[in-house]
Backbone as a printed PyTorch tensor [residue, N CA C, xyz], in Angstrom:
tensor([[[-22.8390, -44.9040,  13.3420],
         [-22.5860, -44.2390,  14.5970],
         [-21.1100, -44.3510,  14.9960]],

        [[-20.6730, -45.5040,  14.6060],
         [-18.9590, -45.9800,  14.9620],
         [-18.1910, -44.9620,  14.0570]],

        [[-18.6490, -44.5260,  13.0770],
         [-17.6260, -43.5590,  12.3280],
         [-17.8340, -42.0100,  12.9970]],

        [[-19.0530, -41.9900,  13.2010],
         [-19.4860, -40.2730,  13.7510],
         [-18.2330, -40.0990,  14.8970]],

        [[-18.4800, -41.5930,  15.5930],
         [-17.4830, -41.1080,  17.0760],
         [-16.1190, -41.0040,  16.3450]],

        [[-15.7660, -42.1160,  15.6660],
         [-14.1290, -42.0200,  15.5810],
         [-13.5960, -40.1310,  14.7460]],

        [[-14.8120, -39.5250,  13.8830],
         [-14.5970, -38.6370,  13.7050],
         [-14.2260, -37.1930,  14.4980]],

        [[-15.3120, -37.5380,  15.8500],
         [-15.3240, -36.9500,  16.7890],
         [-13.8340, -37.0720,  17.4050]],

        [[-13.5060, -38.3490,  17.9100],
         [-12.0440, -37.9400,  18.4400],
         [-11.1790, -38.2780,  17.4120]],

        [[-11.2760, -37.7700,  16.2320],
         [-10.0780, -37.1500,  15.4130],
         [ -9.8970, -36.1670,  15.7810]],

        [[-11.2740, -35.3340,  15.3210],
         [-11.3610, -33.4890,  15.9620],
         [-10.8760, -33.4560,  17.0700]],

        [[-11.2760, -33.6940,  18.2280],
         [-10.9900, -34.1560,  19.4020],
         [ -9.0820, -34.2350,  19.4250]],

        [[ -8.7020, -34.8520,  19.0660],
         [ -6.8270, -35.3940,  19.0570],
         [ -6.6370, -33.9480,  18.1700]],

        [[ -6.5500, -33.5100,  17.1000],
         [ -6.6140, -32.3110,  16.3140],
         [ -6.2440, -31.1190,  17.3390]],

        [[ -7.7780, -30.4390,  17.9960],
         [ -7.9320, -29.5470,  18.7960],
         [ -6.7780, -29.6240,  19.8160]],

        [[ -6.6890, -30.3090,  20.3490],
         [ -6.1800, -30.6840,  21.7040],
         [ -4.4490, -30.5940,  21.1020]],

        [[ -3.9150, -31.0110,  20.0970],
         [ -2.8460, -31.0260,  19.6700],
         [ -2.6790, -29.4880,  18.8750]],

        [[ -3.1190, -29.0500,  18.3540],
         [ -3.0080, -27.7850,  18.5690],
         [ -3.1110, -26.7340,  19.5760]],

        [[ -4.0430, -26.2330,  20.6840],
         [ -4.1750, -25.9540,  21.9040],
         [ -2.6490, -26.4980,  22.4130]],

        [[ -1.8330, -27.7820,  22.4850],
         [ -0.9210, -28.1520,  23.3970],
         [  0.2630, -27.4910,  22.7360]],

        [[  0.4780, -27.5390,  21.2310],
         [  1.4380, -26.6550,  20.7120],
         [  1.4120, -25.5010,  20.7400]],

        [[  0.3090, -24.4930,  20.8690],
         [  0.2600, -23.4160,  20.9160],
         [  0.5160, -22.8650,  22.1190]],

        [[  0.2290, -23.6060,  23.1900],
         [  0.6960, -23.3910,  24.6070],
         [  2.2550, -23.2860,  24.9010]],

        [[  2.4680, -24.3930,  24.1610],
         [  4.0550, -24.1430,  24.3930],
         [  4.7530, -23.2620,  23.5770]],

        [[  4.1070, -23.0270,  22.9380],
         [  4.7360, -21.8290,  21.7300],
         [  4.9500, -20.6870,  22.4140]],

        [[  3.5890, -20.5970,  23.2010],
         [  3.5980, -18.9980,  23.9000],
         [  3.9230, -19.1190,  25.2760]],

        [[  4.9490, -20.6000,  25.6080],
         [  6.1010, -20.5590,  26.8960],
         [  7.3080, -20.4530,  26.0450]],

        [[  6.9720, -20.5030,  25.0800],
         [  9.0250, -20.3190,  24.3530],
         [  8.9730, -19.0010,  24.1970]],

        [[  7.7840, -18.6180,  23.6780],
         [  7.9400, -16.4170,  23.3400],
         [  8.2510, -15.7040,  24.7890]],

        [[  7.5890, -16.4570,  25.8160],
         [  7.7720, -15.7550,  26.9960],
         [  8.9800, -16.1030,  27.4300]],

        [[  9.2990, -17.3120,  27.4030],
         [ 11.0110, -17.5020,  28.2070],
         [ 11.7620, -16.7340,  26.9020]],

        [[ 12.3360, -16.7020,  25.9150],
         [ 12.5520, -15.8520,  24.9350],
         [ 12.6020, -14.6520,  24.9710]],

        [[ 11.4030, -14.0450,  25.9170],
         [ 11.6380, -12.6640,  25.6960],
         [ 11.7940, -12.1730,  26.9360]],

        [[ 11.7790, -12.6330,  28.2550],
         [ 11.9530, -12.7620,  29.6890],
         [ 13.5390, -12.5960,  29.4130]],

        [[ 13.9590, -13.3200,  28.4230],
         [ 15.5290, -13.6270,  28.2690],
         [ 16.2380, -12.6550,  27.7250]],

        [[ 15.7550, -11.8610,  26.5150],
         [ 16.3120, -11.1960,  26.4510],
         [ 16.2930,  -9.4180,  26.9870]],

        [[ 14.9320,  -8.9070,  27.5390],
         [ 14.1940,  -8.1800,  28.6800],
         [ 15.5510,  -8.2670,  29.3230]],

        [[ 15.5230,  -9.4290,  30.2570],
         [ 16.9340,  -9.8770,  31.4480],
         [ 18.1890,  -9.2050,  30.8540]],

        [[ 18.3100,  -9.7280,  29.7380],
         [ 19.8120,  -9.4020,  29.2110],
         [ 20.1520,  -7.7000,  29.2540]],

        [[ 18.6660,  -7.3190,  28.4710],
         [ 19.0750,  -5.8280,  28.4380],
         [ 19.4190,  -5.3010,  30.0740]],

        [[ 18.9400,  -5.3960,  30.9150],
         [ 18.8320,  -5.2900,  31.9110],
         [ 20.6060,  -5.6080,  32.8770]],

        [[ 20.6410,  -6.7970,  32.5810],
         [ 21.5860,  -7.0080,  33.2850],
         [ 23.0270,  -6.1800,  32.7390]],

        [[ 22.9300,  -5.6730,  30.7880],
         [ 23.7120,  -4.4160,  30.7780],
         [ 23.6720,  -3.5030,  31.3650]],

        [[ 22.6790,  -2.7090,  31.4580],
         [ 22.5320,  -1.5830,  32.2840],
         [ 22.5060,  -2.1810,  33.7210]],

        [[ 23.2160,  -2.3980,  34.2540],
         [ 23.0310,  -3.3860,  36.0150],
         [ 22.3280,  -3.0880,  36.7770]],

        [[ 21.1000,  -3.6970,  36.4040],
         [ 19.9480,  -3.6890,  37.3700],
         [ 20.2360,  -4.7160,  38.4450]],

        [[ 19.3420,  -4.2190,  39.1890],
         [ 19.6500,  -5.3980,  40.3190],
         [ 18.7970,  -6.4140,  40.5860]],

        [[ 17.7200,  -6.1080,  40.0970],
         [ 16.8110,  -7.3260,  39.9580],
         [ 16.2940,  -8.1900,  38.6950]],

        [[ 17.6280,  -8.3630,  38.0100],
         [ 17.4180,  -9.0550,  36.8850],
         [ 17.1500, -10.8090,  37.2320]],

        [[ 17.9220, -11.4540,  38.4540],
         [ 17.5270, -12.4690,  38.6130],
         [ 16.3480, -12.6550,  39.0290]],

        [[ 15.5540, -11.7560,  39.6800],
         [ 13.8150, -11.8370,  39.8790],
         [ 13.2360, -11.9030,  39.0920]],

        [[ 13.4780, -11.1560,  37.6330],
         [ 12.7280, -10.9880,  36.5130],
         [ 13.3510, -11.9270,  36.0230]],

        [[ 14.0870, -12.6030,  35.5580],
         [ 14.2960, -14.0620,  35.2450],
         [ 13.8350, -14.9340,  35.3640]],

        [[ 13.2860, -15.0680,  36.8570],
         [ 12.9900, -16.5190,  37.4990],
         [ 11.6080, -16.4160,  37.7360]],

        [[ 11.0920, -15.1530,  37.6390],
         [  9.3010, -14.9310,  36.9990],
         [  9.0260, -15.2240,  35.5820]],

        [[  9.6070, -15.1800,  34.7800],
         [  9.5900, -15.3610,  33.7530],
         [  9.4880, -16.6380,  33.4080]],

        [[ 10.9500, -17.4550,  34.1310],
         [ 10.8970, -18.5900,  33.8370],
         [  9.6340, -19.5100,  34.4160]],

        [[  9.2200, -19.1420,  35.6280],
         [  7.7900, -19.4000,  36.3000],
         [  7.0900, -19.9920,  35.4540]],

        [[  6.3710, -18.3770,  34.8720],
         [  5.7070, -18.2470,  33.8230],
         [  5.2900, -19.1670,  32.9620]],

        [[  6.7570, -19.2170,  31.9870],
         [  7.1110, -20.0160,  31.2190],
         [  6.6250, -21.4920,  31.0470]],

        [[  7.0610, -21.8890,  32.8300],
         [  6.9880, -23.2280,  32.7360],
         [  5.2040, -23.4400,  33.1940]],

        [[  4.8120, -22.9290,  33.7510],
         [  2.8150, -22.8290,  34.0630],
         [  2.1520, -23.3270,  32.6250]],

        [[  2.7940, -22.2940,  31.5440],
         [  2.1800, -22.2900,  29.9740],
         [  2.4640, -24.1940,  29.5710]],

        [[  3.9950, -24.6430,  29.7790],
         [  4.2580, -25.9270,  29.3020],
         [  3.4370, -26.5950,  30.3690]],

        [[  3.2340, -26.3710,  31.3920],
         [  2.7100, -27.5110,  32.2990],
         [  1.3830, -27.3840,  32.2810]],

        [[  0.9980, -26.4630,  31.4660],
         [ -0.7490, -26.3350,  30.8640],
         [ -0.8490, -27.2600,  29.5450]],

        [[  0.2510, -27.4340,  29.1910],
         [  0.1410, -28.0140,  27.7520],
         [  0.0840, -29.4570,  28.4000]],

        [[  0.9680, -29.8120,  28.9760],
         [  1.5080, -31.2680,  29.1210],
         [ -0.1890, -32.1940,  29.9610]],

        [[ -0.6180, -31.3010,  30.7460],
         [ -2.0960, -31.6450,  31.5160],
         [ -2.9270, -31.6750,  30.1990]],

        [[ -2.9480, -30.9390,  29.2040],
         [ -3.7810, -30.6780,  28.5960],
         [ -3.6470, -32.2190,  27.5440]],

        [[ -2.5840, -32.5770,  27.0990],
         [ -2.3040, -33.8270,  26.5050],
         [ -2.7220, -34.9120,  27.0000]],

        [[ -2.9710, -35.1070,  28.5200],
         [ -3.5560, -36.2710,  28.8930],
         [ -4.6230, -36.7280,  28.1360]],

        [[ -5.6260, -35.7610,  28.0760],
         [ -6.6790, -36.0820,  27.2750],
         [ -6.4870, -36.8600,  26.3640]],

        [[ -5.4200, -36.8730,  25.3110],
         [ -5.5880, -37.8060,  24.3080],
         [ -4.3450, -38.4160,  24.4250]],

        [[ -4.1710, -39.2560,  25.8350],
         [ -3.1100, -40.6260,  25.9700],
         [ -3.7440, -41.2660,  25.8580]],

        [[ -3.2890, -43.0970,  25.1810],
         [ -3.8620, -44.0400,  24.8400],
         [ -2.8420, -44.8960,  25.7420]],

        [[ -2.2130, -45.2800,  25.9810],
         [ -1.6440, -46.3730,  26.3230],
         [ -0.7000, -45.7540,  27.9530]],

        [[ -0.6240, -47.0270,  28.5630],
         [ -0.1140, -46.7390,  29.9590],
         [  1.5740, -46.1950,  29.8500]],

        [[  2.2850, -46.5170,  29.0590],
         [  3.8010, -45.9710,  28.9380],
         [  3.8600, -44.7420,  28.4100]],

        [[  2.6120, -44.0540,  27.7340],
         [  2.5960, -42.6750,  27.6310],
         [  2.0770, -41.7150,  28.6420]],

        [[  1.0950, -42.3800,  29.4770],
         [  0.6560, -41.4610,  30.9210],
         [  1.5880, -42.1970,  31.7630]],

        [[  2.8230, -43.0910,  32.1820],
         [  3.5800, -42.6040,  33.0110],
         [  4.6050, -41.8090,  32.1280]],

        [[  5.0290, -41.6880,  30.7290],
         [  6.0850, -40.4520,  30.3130],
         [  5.5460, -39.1800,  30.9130]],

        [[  4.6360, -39.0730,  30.5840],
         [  3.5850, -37.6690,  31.0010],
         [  3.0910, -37.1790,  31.9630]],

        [[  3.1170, -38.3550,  32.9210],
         [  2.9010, -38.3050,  34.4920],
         [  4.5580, -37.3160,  35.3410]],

        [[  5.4570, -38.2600,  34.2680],
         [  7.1970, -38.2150,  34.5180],
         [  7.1720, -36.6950,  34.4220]],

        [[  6.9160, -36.0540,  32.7090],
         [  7.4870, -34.6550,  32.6520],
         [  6.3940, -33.9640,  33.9130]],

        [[  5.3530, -33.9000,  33.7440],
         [  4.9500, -32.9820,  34.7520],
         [  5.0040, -32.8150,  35.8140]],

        [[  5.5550, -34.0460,  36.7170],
         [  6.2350, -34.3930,  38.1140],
         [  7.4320, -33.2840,  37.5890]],

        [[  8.5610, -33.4710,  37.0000],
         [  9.3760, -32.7770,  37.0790],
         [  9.7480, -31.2440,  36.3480]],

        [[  8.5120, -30.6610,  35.6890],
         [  8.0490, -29.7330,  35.2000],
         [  7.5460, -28.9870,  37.0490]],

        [[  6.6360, -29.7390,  37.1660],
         [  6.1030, -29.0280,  38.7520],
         [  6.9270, -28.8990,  39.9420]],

        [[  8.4270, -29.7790,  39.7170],
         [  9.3790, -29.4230,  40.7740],
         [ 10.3110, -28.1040,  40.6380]],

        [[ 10.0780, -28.0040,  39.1210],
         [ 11.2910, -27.0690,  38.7840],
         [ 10.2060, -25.4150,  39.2020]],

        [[  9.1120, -25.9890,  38.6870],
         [  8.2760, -24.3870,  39.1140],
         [  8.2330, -24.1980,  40.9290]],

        [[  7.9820, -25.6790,  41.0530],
         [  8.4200, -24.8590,  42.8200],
         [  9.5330, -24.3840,  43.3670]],

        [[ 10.6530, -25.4370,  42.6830],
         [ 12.7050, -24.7430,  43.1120],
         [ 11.6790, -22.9590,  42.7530]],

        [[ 11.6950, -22.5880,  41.4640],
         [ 11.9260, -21.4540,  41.1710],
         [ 10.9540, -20.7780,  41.6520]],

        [[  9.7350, -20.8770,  42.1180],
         [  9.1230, -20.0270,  43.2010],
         [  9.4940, -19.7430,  44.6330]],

        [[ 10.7350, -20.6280,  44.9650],
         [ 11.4330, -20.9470,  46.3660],
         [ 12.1160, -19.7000,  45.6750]],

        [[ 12.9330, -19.7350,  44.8340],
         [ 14.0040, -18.7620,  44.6010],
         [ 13.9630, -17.3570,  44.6180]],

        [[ 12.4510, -16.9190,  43.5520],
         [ 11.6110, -15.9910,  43.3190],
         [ 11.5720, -15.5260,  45.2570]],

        [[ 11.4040, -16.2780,  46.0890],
         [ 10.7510, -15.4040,  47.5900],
         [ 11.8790, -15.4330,  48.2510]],

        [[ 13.3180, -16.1530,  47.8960],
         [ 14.0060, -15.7150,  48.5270],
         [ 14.9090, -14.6200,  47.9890]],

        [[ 15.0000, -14.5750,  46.5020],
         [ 15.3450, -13.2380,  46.3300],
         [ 14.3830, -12.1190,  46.9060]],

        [[ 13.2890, -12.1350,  46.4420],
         [ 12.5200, -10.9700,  46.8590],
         [ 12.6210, -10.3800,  48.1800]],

        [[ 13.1720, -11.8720,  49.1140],
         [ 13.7820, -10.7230,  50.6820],
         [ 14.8280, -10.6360,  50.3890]],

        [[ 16.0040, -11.3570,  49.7130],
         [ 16.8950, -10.4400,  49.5270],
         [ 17.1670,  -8.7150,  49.2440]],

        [[ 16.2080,  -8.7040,  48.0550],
         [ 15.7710,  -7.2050,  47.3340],
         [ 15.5370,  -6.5990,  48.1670]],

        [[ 14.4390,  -6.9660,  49.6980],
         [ 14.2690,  -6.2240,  50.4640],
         [ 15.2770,  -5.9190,  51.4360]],

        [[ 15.8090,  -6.5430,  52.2100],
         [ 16.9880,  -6.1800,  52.8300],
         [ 17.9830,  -5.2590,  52.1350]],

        [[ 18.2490,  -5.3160,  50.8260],
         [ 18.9990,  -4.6680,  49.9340],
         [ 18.7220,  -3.1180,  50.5700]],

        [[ 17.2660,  -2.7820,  50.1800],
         [ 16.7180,  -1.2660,  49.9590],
         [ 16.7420,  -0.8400,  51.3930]]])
């Protein structure tokens, strides 16, 4: 029975470590392509390229801060759930700066028009 389980959370550590890389994979394609979207954009001078930036980057960071929650699951020791406690404290500050930013451009934009 002691081997069934330890097999179980192999699979278990496996799944979960894939799911957490793949999450962040598809916050690097999105900041990546948010980035360069922006760029084209900011040639042709749009004016709301810093909105579409800082949605993006949003985005971006939701996908990593899905990953980083999702890793708890398989912490073992207390100096890895406070590292992990650490990034997502400051993973979740940077998504709020940039949702602050996101609403104050957006009245900017509006006053603009």
């Amino acid at each position: 029975m002691e081997t069934f389980l330890h097999y179980i959370e192999l699979y278990l550590t496996y799944i979960v470590e894939f799911c957490t890389t793949t999450l962040e994979l598809l916050g690097i394609i999105i900041l990546v392509f948010t980035a360069l979207k922006c760029f084209k954009e900011w040639i042709c001078h749009d004016t709301k390229v810093r909105l579409d930036l800082a949605q993006g980057i949003a985005v971006s960071l939701e996908f990593k801060v899905g990953s980083e929650v999702l890793r708890t699951v398989i912490v073992r020791e207390w100096e890895e759930l406070v590292i992990l406690g650490a990034v997502i404290l400051l993973r979740g500050l940077l998504t709020f700066l940039i949702h602050w930013e996101i609403k104050h451009e957006e009245e900017a934009l509006k006053e603009h028009i």
